[in-house]
Structures are given as structure tokens and as C-alpha cells.
C-alpha positions in Angstrom: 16.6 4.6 2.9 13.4 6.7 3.8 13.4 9.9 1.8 12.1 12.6 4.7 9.1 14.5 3.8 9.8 18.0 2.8 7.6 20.4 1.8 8.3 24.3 0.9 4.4 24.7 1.4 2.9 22.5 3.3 -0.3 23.5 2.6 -0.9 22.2 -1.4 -3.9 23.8 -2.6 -6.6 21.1 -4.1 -9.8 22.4 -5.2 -11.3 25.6 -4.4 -12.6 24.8 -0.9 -10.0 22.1 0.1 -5.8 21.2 0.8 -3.8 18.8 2.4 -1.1 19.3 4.8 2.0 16.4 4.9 4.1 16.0 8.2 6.3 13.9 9.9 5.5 12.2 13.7 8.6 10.0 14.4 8.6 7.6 11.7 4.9 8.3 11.0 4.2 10.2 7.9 0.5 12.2 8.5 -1.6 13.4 5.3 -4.1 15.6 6.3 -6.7 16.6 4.5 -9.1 20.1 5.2 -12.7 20.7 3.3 -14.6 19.3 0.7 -12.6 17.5 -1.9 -13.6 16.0 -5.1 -12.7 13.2 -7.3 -10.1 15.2 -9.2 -8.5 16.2 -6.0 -8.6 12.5 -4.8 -6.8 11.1 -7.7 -3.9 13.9 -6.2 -4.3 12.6 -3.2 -3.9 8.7 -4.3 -0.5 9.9 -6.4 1.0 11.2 -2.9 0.0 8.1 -0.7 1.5 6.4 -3.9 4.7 8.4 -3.7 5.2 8.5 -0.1 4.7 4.5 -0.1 6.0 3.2 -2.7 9.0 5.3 -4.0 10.0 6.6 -0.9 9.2 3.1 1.4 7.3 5.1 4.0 5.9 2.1 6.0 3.3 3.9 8.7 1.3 6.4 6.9 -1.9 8.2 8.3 -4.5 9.5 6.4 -6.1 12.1 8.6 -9.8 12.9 7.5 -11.0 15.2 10.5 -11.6 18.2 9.1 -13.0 16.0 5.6 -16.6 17.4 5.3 -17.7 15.3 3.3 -16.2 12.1 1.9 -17.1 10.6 -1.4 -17.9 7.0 -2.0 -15.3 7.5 -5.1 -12.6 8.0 -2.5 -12.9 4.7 -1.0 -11.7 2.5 -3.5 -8.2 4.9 -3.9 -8.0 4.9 0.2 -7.9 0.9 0.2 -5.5 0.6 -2.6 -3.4 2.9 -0.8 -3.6 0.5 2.1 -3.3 -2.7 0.2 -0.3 -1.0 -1.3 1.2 0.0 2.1 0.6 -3.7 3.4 2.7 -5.2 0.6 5.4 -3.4 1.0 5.1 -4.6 4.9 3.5 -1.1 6.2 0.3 0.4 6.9 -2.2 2.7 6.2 -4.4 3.9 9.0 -7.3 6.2 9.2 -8.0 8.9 11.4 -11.2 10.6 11.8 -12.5 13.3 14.3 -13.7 10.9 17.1 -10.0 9.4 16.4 -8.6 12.5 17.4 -11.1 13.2 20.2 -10.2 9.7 22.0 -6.4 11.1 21.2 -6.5 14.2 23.1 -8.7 12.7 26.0 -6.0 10.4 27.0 -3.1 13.0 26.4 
């Protein structure tokens, strides 16, 4: 059973100029993440993609990096374990990035 994704505040406060956001599109869970974020806020980030995959069996999560401004090469490693994690459980883990959304709103 898929454990919805409920958040009092969805806006969790990460380092002093960043947050994510969680929501819910159909059965597509969306973690988006605003502003400059550093290791330490990463390693938050890994434990929710964690959470949201592997205790509650999300199977189509998006990791939204639009408004990212910067991304650092730290991350990477934590973003495909996330997706090697959501592929053995039979999911995925997909990226989105500003020209992601951009092609998104263009075709409505």
C-alpha cells in the first residue's frame, strides 16, 4: 500500500538560501527543490527520495531541479542511487530541469 505524501509544511527549510517542496501528480510523487543547496542539505534530500522509495514503495518519483541554481558534483552520486534504488524496486526516478519544464508548458 502507497503511504500518500502529507506534509503540514510543504515547504521544509534546508539551508539558509534553499527548500524543497513535496507533492503529489496522480501517482507521481514531485520533490522540488528551490536555491542553492549544499552537501548537508543533499544528504536531507537523499533520506526523503530514500523514504518516499523505499519505505513508502513510491514507484514514479521526480526530482525537479528548475529553480536549482547551482548543482554540486557531490549531488550526483546521491541522485543516481536514488535512481538505482527506485529501479529495483521496479520504479523510476526522473529528472526535471528548466528546459524540461519549458518543453512542458509549450505543449500544454
Amino acid at each position: 500500500m502507497v503511504t500518500p505524501v502529507v506534509s503540514a509544511n510543504p515547504h521544509r527549510p534546508l539551508g539558509p538560501t534553499s527548500r524543497f517542496s513535496i507533492s503529489r501528480t496522480g501517482g507521481t510523487v514531485v520533490v522540488t527543490i528551490h536555491g542553492e543547496i549544499g552537501f548537508e542539505d543533499w544528504a536531507r534530500v537523499d533520506a526523503v527520495l530514500q523514504d518516499l522509495i523505499d519505505a513508502q514503495g513510491n514507484l514514479d518519483v521526480v526530482l525537479d531541479l528548475c529553480e536549482v541554481k547551482y548543482l554540486q558534483r557531490d549531488a550526483v552520486p546521491l541522485i543516481v542511487n536514488a535512481a538505482h534504488q527506485a529501479h529495483s524496486h521496479g520504479g523510476r526516478l526522473r529528472l526535471a530541469d528548466k528546459a524540461c519544464r519549458e518543453r512542458q508548458q509549450a505543449t500544454g
